[in-house]
N, C-alpha and C positions, 0 to 999 in steps of 0.2 A: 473511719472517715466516710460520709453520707456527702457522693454528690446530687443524689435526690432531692436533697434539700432545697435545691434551686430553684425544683419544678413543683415537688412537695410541698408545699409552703402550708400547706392547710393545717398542720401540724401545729404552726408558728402561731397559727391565729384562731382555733380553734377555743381561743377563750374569750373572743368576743362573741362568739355563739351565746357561751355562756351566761351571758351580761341578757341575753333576750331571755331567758327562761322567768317565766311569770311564778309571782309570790303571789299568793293571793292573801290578800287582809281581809281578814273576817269577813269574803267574800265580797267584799264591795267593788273591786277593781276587775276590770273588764281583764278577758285576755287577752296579750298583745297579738302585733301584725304576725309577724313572724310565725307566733301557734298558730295563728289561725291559716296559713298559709302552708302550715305541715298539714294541720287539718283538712285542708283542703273545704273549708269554710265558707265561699263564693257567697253563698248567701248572706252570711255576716260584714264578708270583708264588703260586696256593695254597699249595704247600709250605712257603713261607716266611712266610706267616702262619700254615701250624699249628703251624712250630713258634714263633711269639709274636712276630714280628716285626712292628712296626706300620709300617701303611701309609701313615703321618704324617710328616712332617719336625719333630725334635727343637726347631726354632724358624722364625718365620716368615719369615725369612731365604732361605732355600730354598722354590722351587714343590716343592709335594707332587703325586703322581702320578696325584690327579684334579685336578689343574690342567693339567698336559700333556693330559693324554685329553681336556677341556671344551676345549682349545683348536684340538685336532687334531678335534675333532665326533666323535669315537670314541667313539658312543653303547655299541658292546658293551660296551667295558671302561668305563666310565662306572660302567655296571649293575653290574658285576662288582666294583669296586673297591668300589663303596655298598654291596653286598651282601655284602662281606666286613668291612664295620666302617670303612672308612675317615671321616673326620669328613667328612661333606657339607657342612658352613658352614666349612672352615678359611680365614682369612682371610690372604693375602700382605701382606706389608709397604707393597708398593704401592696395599693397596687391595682387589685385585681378589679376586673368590673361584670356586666353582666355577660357578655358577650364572651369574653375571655373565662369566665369562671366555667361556663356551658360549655366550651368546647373544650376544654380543660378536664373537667369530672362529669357532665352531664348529658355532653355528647352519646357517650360508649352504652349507657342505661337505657337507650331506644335502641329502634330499627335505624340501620345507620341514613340509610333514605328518610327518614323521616324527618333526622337530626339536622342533615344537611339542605333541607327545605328549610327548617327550624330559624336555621341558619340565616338563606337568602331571603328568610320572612324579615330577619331582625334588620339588615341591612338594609330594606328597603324601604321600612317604617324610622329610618336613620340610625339604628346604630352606628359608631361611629369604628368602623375597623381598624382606623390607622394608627389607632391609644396602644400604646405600649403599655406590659402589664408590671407582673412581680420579675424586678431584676432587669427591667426594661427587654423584656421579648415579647415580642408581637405574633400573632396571633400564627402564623405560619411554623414557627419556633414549636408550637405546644398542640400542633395539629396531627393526628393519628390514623390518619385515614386519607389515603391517594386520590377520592373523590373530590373530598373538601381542599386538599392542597391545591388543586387544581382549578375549584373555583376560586379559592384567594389569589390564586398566581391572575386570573382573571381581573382581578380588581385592584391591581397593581402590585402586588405581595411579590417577592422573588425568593423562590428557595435558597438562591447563593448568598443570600443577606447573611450577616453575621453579627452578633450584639457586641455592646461597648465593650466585654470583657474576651470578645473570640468566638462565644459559642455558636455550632451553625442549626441548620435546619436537622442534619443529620443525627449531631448530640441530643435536642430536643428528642426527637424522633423515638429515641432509645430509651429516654429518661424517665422507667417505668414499668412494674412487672407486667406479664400479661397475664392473663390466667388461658389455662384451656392451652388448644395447640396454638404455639406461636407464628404469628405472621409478618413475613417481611415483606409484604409486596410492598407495602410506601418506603422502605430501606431502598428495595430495589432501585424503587421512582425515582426515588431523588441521586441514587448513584450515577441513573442514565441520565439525569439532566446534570449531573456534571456538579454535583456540590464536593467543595475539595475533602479526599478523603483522610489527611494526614494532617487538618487544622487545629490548631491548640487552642483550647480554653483556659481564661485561670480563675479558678475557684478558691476565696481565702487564701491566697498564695500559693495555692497549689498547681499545676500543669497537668490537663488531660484531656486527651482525644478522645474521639469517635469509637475504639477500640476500647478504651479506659468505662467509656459508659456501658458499652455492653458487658464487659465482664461485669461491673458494679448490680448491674439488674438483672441478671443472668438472663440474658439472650443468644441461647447457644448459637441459635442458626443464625441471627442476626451478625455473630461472630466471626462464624466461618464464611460467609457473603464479603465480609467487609473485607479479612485476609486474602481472599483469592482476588477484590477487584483492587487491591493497593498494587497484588503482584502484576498484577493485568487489567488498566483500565480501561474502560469503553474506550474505541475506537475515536467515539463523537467526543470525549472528554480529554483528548491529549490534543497538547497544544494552543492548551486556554479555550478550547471550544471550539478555534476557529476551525472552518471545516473548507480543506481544499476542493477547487473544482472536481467536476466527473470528466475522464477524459474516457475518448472511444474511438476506435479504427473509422475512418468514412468510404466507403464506394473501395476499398482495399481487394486490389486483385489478389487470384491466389498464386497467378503464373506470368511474368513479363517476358518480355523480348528483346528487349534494350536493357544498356547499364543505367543511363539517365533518366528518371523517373519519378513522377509525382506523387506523396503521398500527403495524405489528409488524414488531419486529427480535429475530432468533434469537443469541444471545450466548451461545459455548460457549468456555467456559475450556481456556484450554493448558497450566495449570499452574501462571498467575501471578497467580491471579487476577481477577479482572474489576473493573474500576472506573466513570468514567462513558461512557455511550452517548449519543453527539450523535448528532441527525438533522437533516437540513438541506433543506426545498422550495423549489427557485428560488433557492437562493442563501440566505434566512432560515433563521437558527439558532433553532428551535424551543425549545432545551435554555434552564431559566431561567424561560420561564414559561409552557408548557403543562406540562401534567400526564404524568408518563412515572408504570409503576408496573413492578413485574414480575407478570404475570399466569400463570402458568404453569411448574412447575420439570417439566420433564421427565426429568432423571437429576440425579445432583451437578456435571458439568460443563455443562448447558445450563440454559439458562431465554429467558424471553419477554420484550421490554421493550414495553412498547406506549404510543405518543405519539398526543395529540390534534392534528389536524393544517388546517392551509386549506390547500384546493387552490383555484388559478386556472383559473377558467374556460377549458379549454382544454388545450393540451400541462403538461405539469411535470415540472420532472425531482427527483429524490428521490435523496440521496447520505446514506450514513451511516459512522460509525467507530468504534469503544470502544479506551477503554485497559486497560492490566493496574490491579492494585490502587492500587500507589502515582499513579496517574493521568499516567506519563512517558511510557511506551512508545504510542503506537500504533497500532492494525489499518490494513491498508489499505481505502479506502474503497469501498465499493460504491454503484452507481450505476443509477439504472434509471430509466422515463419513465412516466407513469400520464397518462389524460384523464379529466379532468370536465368534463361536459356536464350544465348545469342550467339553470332560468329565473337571472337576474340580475337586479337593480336594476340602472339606469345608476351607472355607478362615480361614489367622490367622489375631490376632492382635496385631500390634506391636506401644507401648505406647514408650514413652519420658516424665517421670515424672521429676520435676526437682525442689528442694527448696531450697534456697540458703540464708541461717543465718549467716555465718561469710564470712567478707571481708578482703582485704586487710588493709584499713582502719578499723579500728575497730569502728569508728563514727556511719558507715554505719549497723550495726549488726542489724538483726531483729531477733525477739520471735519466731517465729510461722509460718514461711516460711516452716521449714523441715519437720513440724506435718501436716499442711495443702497438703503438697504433699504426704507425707504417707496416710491421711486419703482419699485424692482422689484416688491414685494409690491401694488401699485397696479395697476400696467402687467400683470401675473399674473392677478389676480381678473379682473379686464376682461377681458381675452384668453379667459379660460376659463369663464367662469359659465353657458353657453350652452353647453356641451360637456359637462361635469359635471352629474350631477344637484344635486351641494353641494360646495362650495369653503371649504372650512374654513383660512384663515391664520393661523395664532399669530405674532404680531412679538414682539419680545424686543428692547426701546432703550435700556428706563433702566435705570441704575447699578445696582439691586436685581433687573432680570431678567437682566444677562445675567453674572453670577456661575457659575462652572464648575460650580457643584450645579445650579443654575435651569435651564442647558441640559441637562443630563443628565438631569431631571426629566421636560425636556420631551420629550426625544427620548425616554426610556421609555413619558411618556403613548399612544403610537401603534404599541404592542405587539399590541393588539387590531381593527388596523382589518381591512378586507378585502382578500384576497390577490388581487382586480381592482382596488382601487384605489390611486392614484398616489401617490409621496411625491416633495415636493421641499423639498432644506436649501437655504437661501442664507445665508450668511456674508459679513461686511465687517466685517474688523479688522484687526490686526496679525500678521502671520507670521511667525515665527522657526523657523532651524534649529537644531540643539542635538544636537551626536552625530551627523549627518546623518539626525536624526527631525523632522518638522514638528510644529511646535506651532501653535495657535490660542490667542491673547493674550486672554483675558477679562479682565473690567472686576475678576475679584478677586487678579488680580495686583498686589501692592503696591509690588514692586522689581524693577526689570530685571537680573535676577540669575537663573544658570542653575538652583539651587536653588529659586528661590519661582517659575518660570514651571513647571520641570517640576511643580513640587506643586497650583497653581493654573490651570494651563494645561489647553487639552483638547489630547493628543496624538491622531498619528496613529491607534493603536492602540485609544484610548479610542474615538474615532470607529468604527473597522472592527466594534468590540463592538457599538456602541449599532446602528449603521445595520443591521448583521447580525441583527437584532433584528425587525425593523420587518417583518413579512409580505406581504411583496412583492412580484416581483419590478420591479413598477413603479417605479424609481430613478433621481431624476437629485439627483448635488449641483452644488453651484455655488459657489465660494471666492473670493471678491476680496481678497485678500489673498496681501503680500511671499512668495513662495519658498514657494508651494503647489504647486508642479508633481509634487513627491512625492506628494502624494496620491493622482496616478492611478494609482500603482505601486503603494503600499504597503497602499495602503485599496479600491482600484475591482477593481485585477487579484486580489489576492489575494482577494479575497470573489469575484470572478467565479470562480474555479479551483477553487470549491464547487463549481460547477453546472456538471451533463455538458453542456448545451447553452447556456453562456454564459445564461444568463435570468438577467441581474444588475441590473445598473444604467448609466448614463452618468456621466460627472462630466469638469468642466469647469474649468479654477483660471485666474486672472487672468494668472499668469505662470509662467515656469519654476520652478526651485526655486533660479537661479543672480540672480533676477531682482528685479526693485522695479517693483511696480504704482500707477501713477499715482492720485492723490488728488485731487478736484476739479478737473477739467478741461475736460471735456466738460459744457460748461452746469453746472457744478457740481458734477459726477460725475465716479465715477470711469469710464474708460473702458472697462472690463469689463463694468461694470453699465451701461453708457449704450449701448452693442452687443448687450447682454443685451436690454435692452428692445426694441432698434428689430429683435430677432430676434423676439421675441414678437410684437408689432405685423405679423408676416408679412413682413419681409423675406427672413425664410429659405427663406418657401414657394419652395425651387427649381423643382419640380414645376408651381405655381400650382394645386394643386387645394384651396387654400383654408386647408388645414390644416398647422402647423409641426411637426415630428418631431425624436426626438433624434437622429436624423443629421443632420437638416438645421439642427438647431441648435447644433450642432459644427462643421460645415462652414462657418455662416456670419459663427460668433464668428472661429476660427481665423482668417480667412481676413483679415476686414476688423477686429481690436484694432488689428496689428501698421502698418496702415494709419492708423487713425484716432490711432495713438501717433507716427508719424511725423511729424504736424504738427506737434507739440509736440516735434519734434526730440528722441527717447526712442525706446529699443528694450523694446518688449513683444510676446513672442511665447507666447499660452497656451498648455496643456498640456491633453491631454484624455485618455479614455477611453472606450471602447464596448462594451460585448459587449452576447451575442448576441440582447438583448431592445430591441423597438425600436417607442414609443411614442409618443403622441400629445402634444402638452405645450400647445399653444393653435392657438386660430381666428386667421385673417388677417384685416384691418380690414377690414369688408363683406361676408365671407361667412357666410351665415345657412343653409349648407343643412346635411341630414344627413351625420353622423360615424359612419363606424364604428370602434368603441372597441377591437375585437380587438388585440391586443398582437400583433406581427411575427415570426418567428424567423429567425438565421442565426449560421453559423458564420462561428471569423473570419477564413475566406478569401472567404467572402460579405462581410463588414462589406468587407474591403480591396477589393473591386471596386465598392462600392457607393460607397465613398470619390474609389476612381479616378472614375466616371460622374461624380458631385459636381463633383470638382476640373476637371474638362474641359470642365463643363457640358454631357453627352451626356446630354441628357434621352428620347433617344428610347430607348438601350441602358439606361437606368436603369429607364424604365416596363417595359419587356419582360422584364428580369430579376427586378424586384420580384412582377409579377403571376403571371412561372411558378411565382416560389416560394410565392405564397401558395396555390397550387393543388396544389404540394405537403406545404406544410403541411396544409392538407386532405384529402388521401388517406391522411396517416399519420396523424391523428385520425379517419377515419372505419375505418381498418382496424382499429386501437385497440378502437373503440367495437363493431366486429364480432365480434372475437375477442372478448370477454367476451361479448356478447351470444349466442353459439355455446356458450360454458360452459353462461350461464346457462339456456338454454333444454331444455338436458335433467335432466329429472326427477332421475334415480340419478347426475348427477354433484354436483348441486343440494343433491339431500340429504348427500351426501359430502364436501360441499364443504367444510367444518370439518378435514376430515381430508388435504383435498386437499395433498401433497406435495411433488411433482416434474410437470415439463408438459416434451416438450420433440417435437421432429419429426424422422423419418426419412422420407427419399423423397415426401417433401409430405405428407404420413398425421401428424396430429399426436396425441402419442398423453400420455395425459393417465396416469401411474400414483399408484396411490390405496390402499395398502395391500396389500390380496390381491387388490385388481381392477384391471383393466386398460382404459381405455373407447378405442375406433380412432372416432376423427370421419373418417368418409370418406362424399363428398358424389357416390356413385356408388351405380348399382343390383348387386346381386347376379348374378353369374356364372354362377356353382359353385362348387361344396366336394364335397370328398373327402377320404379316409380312408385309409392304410395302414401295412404295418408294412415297413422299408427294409432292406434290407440284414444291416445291423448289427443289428437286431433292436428300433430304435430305433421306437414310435409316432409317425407324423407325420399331422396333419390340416391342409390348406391351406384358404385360400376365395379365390377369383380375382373378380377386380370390375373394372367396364370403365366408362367413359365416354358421356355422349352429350347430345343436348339438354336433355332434361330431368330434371333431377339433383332425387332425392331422398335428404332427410338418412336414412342409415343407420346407426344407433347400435347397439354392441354390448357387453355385460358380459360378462365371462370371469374366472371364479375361475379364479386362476393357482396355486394351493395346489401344484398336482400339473405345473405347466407347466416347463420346464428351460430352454428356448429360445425367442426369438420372431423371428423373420426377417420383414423387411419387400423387397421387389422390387419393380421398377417397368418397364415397357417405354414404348414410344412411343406411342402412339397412347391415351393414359390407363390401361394394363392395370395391375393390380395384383396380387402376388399376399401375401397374410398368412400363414405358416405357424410351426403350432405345435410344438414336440418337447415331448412328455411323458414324465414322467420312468417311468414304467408304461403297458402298455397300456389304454387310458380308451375306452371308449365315450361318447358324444356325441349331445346332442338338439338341435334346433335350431328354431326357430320364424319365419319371416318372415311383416312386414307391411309395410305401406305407412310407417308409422312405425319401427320397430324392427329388426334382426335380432340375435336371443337365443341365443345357442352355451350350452349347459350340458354340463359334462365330468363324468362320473362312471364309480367305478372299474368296470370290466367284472370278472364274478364268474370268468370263466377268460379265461387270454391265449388270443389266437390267434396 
């Protein structure tokens, strides 16, 4: 099977060739067009168009004689035969015409510049581009060269076109050996402008892609191109093309002082326009119900969006995203860490107890939902009222609270609290899967019908929204309820994948999602909630330093359910999750001394070691690795708080700072650029500085700065108007040296003090 044939076609008709070949009769008959057009005859062939002979074939039957020359790339007589009248659009029977025949077979037999001149010569003398050839493909289809695609794409051609029967630019592309070493750079081309790489052709009833033509023509590397960008398409090419805005930090401190705070995000349209911009701190979804506005259009594709924000006392990380218009596509997200450091209240804690025994369905009723969340929500406040400045728990038991609206009510109410203090859900009701989503069965489902739980149920999803919600990062939920184990994947991981540094939440579910969690067992309880508590009450304290954490209170659920389920001759084994925020959640029975409330960080190769110490009970490898890091967490909030503090303290950056732009470091010199100025923080005395003109004729002034005990800040301003170059160096022993290239020769003032040194460049009234 020859899909060649498609593009091949010269095969097909190669016997009208034939029909030109000259007889000659006892030499009386001239030779025809065509010979003489191999011959390259010029001389002949004018004669015989002055005296009126056309240079056409009397029907399209026969190639005419700039068919042979377009196929032979016989650019002279091309020009020659145009220029004497011949039809430049005569169309062959097969199809083909001169234009198309030439870039077809006669392109490749030049210098490819010469071809593609050849080219915008014939279209300007009219050729007519837009004729479909053999098999109706137009001239883009059977183009071989990224130069020429790109001036047809010019003249309205689109490589994503596709023929009546499917084929695209791509298959053309391929439809043909090469000789020599093979080249894919127009493969390339057209992958990055997004021609689909999985589209079918059909050939004589047959189906084949892109992939199909290059095996058929053996195009190894064309092959192996095409397999890696099917697994992995351009970036610009998913999503139909459309390309979502660019988002970017604006005027972003590195250190605040307050919890309430302004942040801006720069949002510059690609094209497709702009739709909404989420920003998200510590994992909460800001977007909804703080106030965003656009405060600033600085051209027609950019503007400002700016959200009211809480930060937690301490690290946070800040991720944001936008879409295009229609709200499908979008941006990737950007991610960065800000510290605030301020007085605090001692934090509160705000629970969501919630048991749910009577249904709409009465089928559905359980025993021991409503005691179970009393006895957690009980066993809660006790454990913690001495740790917290206020312990706020809302239960939700009867028939009329715990309806799907009443909980989503409630979990809204706690939109506003504070981004230091604690949230904890607990749940006990019925679980169900459905599509392999989790549902939580409230009391306003009326029929055990997949229909009326997904309408009146809270899904997974619904959950990930609301909890996504709550200003936190302070997060633990807690699920006793059948074939919850999804939740830690669909709702804990995926909200934690907001936040660069895991600062999420924990969450804990009674069982897997393959599982049934026992109902009154354990004194009445369920045995989730009966481990739940004896974790609270300080059984978890692994450590014994008084206080329960959500490590330790994963570690000690996990550990002893599957335990305390075994008596009851029953497999329960929970399901949990951690990232990277790891809090305090209750006191151990007797101990009354000081907490400190500071929230944890780590990554989750740190969670997975902290886990292993846990499971082994290496309490001594536990305390030594917990305490390094809290000393590192420390030095990367006190560098934090020094860097801005190093902004803030100089005057003319201070004042500028509304305008301030771009910050970034070379050679340890961190150099802050600010419109036409330039400010070098370098925490060293002054050298020297010098002046000359090099070589080249180029202006160059250095300043050299050294190191030593006693370092004073030297700050410098430089109108950079007239500056070309700026070169920063660095040696051993702290040497620096700053060197400017000016784009004129500049005379220069300078001024040092114990505070400042002041460079002013201004033009010198003659070179030297």
């Amino acid at each position: 099977m020859i899909i060649g044939e498609v593009f091949m076609y010269m095969k097909k008709i190669n016997s009208f060739i034939v029909i030109g070949v000259l007889i000659l009769l006892s030499g009386c008959l001239q030779p025809s067009l065509t010979t003489l057009v191999k011959e390259k005859s010029y001389g002949e062939l004018e004669r015989r168009v002055k005296n009126g002979e056309s240079l056409d074939p009397k029907n399209n039957r026969y190639w005419s004689p700039l068919l042979i020359a377009a196929n032979n790339g016989d650019i002279k007589m091309m020009k020659f035969l145009i220029k004497n009248g011949t039809n430049i659009n005569f169309v062959h029977k097969s199809g083909t015409y001169p234009l198309y025949q030439f870039i077809l077979y006669g392109y490749e037999k030049n210098d490819p510049q010469d071809s593609l001149e050849m080219v915008q010569w014939m279209v300007k003398h009219g050729a007519n581009y837009k004729l479909v050839g053999y098999n109706n493909y137009t001239l883009i289809h059977i183009s071989k060269d990224v130069a020429l695609t790109k001036y047809l794409e010019t003249l309205g051609l689109s490589v994503k076109s596709v023929t009546k029967n499917g084929a695209t630019t791509l298959m053309g592309s391929l439809a043909y050996k090469q000789n020599g070493i093979e080249s894919i750079d127009l493969q390339k081309y057209l992958i990055e402008s997004c021609v689909d790489l999985n589209a079918t052709a059909v050939f004589k009833g047959e189906k084949y892609t892109a992939l199909d033509f290059a095996k058929e023509f053996h195009r190894h590397r064309a092959l192996k191109l095409l397999k890696t960008s099917i697994q992995s398409p351009p970036k610009q090419c998913k999503n139909n093309g459309i390309i979502a805005p660019k988002v970017s930090f604006y005027q972003l401190q590195e250190a605040y002082n307050k919890e309430n705070v302004i942040v801006n995000i720069e949002v510059e349209d690609q094209g497709f326009g702009v739709g909404d911009v989420e920003l998200f701190v510590n994992g909460a979804d800001t977007l909804g119900y703080e106030k965003s506005k656009i405060v600033k259009d600085s051209n027609t594709t950019k503007h400002i969006k700016q959200f009211h924000i809480k930060l937690q006392n301490g690290l946070n990380d800040i991720a944001a995203y936008a879409y295009d218009k229609t709200n499908k596509v979008k941006s990737e997200l950007i991610r960065t860490q800000v510290v605030a450091s301020y007085k605090v209240k001692k934090p509160e804690l705000y629970a969501l107890v919630i048991g749910i025994d009577e249904f709409e369905d009465t089928t559905l009723n359980l025993k021991y939902a409503r005691d179970d969340a009393a006895f957690f929500g009980t066993t809660l406040y006790k454990r913690t009222k001495n740790m917290y400045s206020k312990v706020h728990i809302k239960y939700l038991k009867k028939k009329d609270e715990t309806t799907r609206d009443s909980i989503v009510k409630a979990l809204l109410s706690l939109r506003g609290i504070s981004a230091n203090d604690s949230f904890v859900f607990y749940v006990a009701s019925h679980g169900v899967l459905i599509k392999k989503k989790f549902y939580i069965i409230t009391s306003s489902v009326s029929k055990a019908s997949i229909s009326n739980v997904q309408k009146n149920g809270l899904s997974e999803d619904d959950l990930k929204n609301l909890f996504r919600r709550i200003p936190t990062a302070n997060k633990l939920i807690l699920i006793d309820a059948c074939h919850a184990g999804g939740i830690n994947k669909n709702i804990s991981q995926k909200l934690a994948k907001r936040s660069l540094k895991k600062l999420n939440l924990t969450s804990i579910t009674a069982s897997s999602s393959q599982q049934v969690a026992l109902e009154g067992y354990a004194d009445g309880h369920g045995i989730f909630t009966y481990i739940l508590t004896e974790a609270l009450e300080g059984n978890a304290d692994i450590d014994k330093n008084g206080v329960v954490q959500t490590m330790e209170l994963v570690n000690y659920v996990t550990k002893m359910v599957p335990l305390e389920a075994k008596k009851y001759k029953h497999i329960q084994v929970p399901e949990s999750f951690q990232s990277g925020q790891v809090f305090n959640v209750s006191l151990s029975r007797g101990f009354n001394g000081r907490v400190d409330m500071k929230p944890k960080y780590y990554n989750p190769k740190e969670i997975e070691k902290i886990k292993e110490f846990m499971k082994n009970n290496d309490l001594k490898s536990l305390k030594s690795f917990v305490e390094n890091k809290e000393q590192s967490t420390e030095k990367i909030i006190a560098k934090y708080k020094k860097d801005e503090s190093e902004i803030k303290k100089s005057s003319l950056v201070k004042a500028k700072s509304k305008k301030l732009d771009n910050k970034f470091k070379l050679a340890g010199i961190e150099i802050i650029a600010n419109g036409d100025y330039i400010f070098l923080k370098i925490a060293n005395k002054l050298k020297a500085h010098s002046g000359f003109v090099d070589p080249k004729g180029r202006n160059i002034i250095f300043f050299d700065f050294f190191s030593d005990k006693e370092f004073e800040k030297v700050k410098k301003e430089l109108d950079t108007k007239n500056i070309s170059n700026i070169y920063i160096a660095s040696r051993e022993g702290g040497w620096y040296r700053i060197t400017l290239e000016t784009k004129d020769f500049l005379e220069y003032e300078y001024e040092a003090t114990k505070e400042w040194f002041l460079v002013k460049l201004k033009q010198s009234k003659e070179k030297k």
